[in-house]
Residue, then its C-alpha position, 0 to 999 in steps of 0.5 A: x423891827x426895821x427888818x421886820x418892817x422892810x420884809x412885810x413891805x416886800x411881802x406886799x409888793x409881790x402880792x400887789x395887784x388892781x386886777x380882780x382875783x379869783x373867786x373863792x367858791x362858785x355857786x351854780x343852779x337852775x330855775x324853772x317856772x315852778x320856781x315863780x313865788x318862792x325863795x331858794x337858799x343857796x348854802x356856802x361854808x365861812x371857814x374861821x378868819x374870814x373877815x369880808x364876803x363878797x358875792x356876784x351873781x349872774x342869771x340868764x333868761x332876763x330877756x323873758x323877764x325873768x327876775x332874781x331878787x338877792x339876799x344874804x343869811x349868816x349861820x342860824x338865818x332869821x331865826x339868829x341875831x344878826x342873822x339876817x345881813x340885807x336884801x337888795x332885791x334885784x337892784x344889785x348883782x355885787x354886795x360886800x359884807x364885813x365888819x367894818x362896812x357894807x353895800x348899801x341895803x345890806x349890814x356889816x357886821x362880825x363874819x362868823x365862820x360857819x354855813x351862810x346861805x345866799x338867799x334868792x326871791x325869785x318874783x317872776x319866771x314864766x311857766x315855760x321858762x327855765x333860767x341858770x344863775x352863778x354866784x362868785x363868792x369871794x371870802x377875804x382875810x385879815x391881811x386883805x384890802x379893798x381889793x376891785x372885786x369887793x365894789x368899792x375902788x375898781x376903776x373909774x378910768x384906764x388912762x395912764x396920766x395925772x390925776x388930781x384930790x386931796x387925800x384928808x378930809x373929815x365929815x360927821x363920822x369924826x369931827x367934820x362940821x357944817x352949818x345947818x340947813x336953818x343956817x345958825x348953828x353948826x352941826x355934824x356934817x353930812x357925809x354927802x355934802x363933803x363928797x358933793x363939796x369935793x366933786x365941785x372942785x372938779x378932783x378926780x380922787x378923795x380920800x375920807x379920812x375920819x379918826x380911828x373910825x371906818x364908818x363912812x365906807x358904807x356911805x362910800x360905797x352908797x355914793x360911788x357910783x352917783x360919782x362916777x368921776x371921782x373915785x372915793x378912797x376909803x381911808x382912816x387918821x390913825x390919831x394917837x397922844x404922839x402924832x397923827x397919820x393918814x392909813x389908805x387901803x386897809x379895810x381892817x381895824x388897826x389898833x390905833x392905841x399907841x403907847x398901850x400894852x397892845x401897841x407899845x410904841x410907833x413901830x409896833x403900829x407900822x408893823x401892823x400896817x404893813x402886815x395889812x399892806x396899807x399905805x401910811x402917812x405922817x400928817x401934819x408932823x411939825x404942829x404943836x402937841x400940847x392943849x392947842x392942838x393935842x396930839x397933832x404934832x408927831x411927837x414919838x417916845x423912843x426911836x422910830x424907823x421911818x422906813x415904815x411910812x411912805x409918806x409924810x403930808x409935807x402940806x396941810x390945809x394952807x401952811x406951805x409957808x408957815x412956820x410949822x409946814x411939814x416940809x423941813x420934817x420931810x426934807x429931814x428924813x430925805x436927808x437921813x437916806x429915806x426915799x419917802x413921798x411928799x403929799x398935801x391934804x386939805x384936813x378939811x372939817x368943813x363940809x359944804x361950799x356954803x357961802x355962808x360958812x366963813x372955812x368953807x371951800x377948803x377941800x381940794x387946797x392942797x391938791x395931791x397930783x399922782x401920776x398913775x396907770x389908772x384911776x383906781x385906789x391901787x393906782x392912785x396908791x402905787x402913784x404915791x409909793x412910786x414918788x410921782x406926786x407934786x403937791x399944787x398948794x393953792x389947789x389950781x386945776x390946771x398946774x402941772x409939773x413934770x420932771x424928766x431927769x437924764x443921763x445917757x440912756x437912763x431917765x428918771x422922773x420924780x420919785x425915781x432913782x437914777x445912777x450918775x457916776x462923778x463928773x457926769x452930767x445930769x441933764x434935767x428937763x422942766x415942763x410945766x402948764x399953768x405957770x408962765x412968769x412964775x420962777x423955778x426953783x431947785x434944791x439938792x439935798x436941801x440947799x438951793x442949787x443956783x446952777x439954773x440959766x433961767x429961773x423964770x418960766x417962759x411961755x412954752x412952760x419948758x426950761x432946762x439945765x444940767x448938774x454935774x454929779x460927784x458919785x455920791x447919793x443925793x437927791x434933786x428937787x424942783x419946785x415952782x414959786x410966783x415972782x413975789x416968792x410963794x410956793x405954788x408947786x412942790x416937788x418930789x425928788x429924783x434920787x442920784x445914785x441911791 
């Protein structure tokens, strides 16, 4: 199983890509002003395993107002249950259809192979006018994400730097709540008031995560481009009777029934995962599982091969120093020759700022900072794997951390690996902002490492020391603590001859 695992996990990183791809089908077709008042469909062929139909359409003569309204027909037309799919008018030139989610105006829905039709209303041509239109069609698989060309995580800024939000959260499509509008009793939360609630706290990314369901990503897709500063990462809480995890970036069911005949156990689950190039995390892994809090802690029967998770969420909500943390769960595994990346989530189930609510204001505590090449769900998502996360656990704006390890000519910064041969140095520089007076404080493999001239952060934010390597494989972590102790920053390692 784990070789199986590690030769999906490669499959995908050859075929990873935030660039758009090519289109399917390109549909081509001219206008005249005997097309005013009519309707013209546009056939297309569905082959069998299409589970995502996306369209963009572009027409010239706009500058003499000429106008084409956009509709979608699956197999049989109006006169076929189900058959009729939206209509957007001329309010949009890209939708995206599917089972699990669609554009706003339009209805997802099962993906039946056979000859759909692009439907056009043509309201205004003038007698003299002559116009052309092209339809790109995208027709996506099963093993196929969200990819930018279906609308959805395209990005929202091209700037290489570090991005902050909160990568759990729940609205009404599970169990998230809120008070409602009278103020006296609780009620399924709105999914607008979760977005809105995140885009206070000034984050840059979220990701919905609602259990077992993808129902809110048509919401999502409804609400991107009102926000335009935050992206909203389509995500899903794979909740089992053993063990809770986050799944980003897989548009797809997932069979979440672990323990049944169709998913036996954990890694017939990873496998799957992987086969839909997702990025999966262990949430909250050290919480009880019992009548308190069922099935919340990861709790598998039989061995699992963790080579199948890239992340754990190391920190939930407010329990970076409480005594079910994820952290030493975490810590286990970098310990078993894992390079696994430590990520935060507020698990928020309240979805306003409400002043009223006594939990409200919890997302965006912890904050996931991801240093990324773009603002995007693959760039924030290849961040993660990569390992160039810190988890802010009071949710500041403003702290940062960053790690630059060297030796010689090789650098690593955290998530990186870097070769140190016995009785050399490594040298390790700390720059940090927002933490003046704050102390540093340096794992290896675990243990604290004392070997730190000066622990206390100064006003410049930099300090620096070196640690002379045995030749054998370790990993190196920074984090950040207040004077009285407190964990302000963790840290990701960077990894010593692995």
């Amino acid at each position: 199983m784990r070789a199986l695992i590690a030769l999906l996990l490669s499959c995908f990183a050859a075929v990873a890509t935030a660039a758009e791809r090519a289109p399917d089908l390109v549909l081509r077709g001219e206008l005249t002003g005997a097309d005013q008042h009519t309707y013209r469909e546009v056939p297309f062929d569905v082959p069998g395993g299409t589970s995502r139909i996306t369209i963009d359409v572009e027409y010239t003569g706009r500058e003499e107002h000429t106008t084409i309204d956009l509709g979608l027909l699956g197999p049989g037309g109006f006169e076929a249950q189900d058959g009729f799919r939206g209509w957007s008018g001329g309010s949009k030139r890209r939708f995206t259809v599917s089972a699990t989610d669609a554009t706003a105006s339009f209805l997802p829905g099962a993906i039946v192979p056979g000859r759909w039709r692009l439907l056009l209303g043509i309201p205004n041509i003038r007698p003299a006018s002559k116009a052309s239109y092209t339809a790109r069609v995208w027709l996506s698989g099963d093993d196929e994400g969200f990819g930018p060309e279906h609308g959805l995580t395209a990005p929202l800024s091209t700037r290489e730097r570090w991005y902050r939000g909160d990568l759990h959260m729940h609205s009404a499509h599970s169990d998230g709540n809120c008070l409602s509008a009278s103020g006296t009793r609780k009620v399924p939360c709105p999914l607008f008031f979760t977005v809105a609630s995140a885009a206070k706290r000034g984050l840059d990314f979220i990701a919905v995560s609602e259990h077992n369901t993808m129902s809110q990503v048509s919401g999502l897709r409804e609400m991107q481009p009102y926000f335009d500063t935050m992206l909203l990462i389509p995500a899903r809480e794979i909740t089992t009777f053993s063990g809770h995890a986050n799944l980003f970036g897989v548009s797809r069911t997932v069979d979440f029934r672990v323990g049944s005949k169709q998913v036996p156990d954990w890694n017939a689950l990873l496998a799957d995962v992987a086969r839909a190039h997702g990025l999966i995390s262990v949430n909250h892994p050290r919480r009880p599982n019992d009548e308190t809090c069922m099935g919340c802690g990861f709790t598998p029967i039989g061995p699992v091969d963790m080579h199948g998770f890239q992340a754990i969420e190391a920190v939930n909500g407010r329990d970076a120093e409480r005594a079910d943390t994820g952290i030493p769960f975490w810590e286990t595994q970098l310990n078993a020759g894992l390079r696994i990346t430590a990520i935060g989530g507020s698990d928020s189930h309240v979805g306003t700022d409400d002043p009223r609510d006594p939990l409200a204001g919890v997302i965006g505590t912890p904050t996931t900072v991801v240093h990324a090449r773009e603002l995007s769900m693959e760039g924030i998502l290849d961040g993660i794997r990569a390992g160039h996360v810190f988890v802010d656990t009071e949710g500041s704006r403003d702290r940062t951390l960053d790690v630059l390890a060297s030796n010689g000519s090789s650098h690593a910064t955290m998530g990186d690996a870097i070769m140190v041969v016995g009785g050399a140095t490594l040298h390790v520089v700390v720059r940090t902002t927002a933490l003046q007076g704050s102390d540093i404080a340096v794992t290896i493999d675990g243990r604290p490492f004392d070997g730190v001239p000066v622990k206390r952060i100064p006003a410049n934010g930099e300090v620096a020391f070196d640690w002379t390597s045995d030749g054998k494989p370790h990993w190196l972590r920074v984090d950040v603590r207040s004077a009285e102790g407190k964990l302000l920053i963790l840290g990701n390692p960077v990894y010593v001859n692995h």
